[in-house]
C-alpha positions in Angstrom: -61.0 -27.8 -25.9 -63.0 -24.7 -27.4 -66.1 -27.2 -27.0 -65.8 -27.5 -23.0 -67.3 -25.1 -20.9 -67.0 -26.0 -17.3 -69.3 -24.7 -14.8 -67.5 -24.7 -11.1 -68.6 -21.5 -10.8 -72.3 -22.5 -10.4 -71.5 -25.4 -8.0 -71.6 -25.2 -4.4 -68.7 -23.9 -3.0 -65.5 -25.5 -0.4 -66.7 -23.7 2.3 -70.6 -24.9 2.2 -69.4 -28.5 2.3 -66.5 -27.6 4.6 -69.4 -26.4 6.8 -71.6 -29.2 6.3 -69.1 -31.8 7.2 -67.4 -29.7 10.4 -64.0 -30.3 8.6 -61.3 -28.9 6.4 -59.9 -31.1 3.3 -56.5 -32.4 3.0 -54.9 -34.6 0.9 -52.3 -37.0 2.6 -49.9 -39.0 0.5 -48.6 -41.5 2.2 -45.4 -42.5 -0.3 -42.9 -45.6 0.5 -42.0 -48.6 -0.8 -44.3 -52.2 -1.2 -44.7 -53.6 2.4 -43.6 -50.2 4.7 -46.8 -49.9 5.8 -49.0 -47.2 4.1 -52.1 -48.8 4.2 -51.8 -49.9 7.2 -51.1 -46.6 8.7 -53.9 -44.9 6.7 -56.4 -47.8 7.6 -55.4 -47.1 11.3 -55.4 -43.4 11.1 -59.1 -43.3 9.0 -60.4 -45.6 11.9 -60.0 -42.6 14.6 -61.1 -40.1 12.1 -64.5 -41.8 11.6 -65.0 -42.8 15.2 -64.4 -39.1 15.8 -67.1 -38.1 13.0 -64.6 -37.2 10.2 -65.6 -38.0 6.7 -62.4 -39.5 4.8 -61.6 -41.6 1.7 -58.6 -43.8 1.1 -57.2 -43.7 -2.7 -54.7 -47.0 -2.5 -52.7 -47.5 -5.0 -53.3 -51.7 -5.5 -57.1 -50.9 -5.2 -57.1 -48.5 -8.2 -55.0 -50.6 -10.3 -58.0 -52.8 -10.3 -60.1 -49.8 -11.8 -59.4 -47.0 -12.8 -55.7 -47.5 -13.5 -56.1 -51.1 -14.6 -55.3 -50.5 -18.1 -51.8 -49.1 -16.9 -48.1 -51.0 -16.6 -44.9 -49.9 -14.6 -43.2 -48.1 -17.0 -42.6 -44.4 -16.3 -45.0 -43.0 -19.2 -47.7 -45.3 -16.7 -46.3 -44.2 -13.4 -46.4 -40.9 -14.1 -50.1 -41.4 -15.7 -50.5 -43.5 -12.5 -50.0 -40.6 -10.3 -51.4 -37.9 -12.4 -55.1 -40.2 -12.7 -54.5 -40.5 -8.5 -53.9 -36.9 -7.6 -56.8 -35.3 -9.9 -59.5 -37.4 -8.1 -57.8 -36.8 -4.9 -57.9 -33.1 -6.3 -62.0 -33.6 -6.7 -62.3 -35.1 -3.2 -60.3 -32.7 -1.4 -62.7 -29.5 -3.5 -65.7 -31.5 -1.5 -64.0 -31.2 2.0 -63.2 -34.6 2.0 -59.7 -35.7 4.0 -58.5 -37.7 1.5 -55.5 -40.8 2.0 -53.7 -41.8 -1.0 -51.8 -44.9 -0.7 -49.5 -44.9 -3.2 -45.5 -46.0 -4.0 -44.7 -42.5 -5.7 -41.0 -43.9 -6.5 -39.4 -40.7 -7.6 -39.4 -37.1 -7.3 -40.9 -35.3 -10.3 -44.1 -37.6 -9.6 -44.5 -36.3 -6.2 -43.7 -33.2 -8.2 -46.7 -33.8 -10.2 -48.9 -34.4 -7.5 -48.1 -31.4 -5.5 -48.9 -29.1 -8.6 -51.9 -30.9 -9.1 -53.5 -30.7 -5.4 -51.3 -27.7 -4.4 -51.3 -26.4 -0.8 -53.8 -29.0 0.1 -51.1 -31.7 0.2 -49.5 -33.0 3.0 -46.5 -35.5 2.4 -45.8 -38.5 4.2 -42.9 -40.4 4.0 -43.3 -44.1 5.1 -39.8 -44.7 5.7 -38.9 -48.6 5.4 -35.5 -50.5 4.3 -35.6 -53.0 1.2 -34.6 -55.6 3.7 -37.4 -54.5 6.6 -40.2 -54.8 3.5 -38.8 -57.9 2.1 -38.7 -59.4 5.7 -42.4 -58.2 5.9 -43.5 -59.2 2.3 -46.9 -59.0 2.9 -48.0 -59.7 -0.6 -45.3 -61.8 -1.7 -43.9 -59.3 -4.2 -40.0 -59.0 -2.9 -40.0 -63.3 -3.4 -41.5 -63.3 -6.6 -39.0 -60.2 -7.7 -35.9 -61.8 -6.5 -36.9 -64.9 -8.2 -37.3 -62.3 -11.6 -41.0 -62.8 -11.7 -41.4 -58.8 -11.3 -39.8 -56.0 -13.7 -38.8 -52.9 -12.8 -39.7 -53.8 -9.2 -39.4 -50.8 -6.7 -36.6 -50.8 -4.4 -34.8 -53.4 -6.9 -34.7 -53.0 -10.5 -36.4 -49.5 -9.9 -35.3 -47.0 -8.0 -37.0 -45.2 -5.2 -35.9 -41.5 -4.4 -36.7 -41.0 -0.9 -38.6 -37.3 -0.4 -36.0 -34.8 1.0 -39.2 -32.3 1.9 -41.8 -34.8 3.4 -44.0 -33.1 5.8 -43.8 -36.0 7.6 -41.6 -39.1 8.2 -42.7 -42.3 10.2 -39.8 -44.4 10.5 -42.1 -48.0 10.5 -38.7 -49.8 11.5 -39.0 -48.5 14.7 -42.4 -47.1 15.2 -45.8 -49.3 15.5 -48.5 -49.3 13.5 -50.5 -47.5 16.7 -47.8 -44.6 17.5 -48.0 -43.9 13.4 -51.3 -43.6 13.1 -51.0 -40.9 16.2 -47.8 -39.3 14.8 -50.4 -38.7 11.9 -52.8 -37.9 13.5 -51.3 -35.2 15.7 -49.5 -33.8 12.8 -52.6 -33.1 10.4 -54.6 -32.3 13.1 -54.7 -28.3 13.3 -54.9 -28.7 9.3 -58.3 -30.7 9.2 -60.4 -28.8 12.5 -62.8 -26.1 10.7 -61.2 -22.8 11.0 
């Protein structure tokens, strides 16, 4: 480590890129089991942002996995690398006044632990709330048939456990809520922490 030297302090800073894009960054972590709707809800929500000339990216979880997490498993030495890899680029993004949607299962506490001393005060929680039985109904990908059949260790919700957040900043109840109303729920609540003070 004696042979790195960053150089932040020469870089442009926050605020000039805060500025430049008429926004403040925020990091929102949408966590919940496979199939509760996530990346629906972030798809939906980053749709009105850019209509509205926000700048945002979307860190999903499935999409990384197919890059730069692609060399990593399900076991909890990978989850937790999982999440650490996640939340350091979000970390990047959110530096650059970017608003910045992760996508992303987060099973248990310490790795939403991780994450928040990672990104800090620039994370805003969002729990996707969603039964086992609502997301198996839903099974969008086909996960919850190919786990009950046994093709899927350590499957989320089933053979691994998911610790619902007891300090989201945010809980959208998909079970009862459309896709449209939680993209506004969203919306509304992040809203006073993105405008450009």
């Amino acid at each position: 480590m004696s042979n790195i030297h960053p150089e932040f302090h020469r870089f442009l800073q926050r605020s000039d890129k805060q500025s430049l894009l008429k926004q403040q960054g925020l990091v929102i972590w949408m966590c919940g089991l496979s199939g509760s709707g996530k990346s629906t809800i972030a798809n939906a929500a980053e749709r009105v942002l850019h209509q509205q000339g926000r700048f945002t990216v979307i860190l999903d979880g499935d999409n990384l996995r197919t890059g730069l997490n692609a060399n990593l498993g399900f076991s909890d030495t990978d989850r937790l690398e999982n999440i650490r890899r996640i939340a350091e680029v979000a970390k990047i993004l959110v530096s650059q006044g970017i608003i910045v949607f992760v996508s992303a299962i987060t099973p248990r506490g310490e790795l939403r632990d991780l994450a928040r001393g990672l990104i800090g005060d620039d994370l805003f929680e969002v729990y996707i709330k969603a039964s086992y039985e609502a997301c198996e109904k839903r099974d969008v990908k086909g996960l919850y048939a190919k786990a009950a059949r046994g093709e899927i260790q350590h499957f989320t919700g089933k053979d691994g456990s998911f610790e619902p957040p007891a300090n989201a900043d945010l809980v959208i109840d998909t079970e009862s809520t459309s896709v449209e109303d939680s993209a506004f729920e969203l919306l509304e609540a992040i809203r006073d922490r993105i405008a450009l003070a």
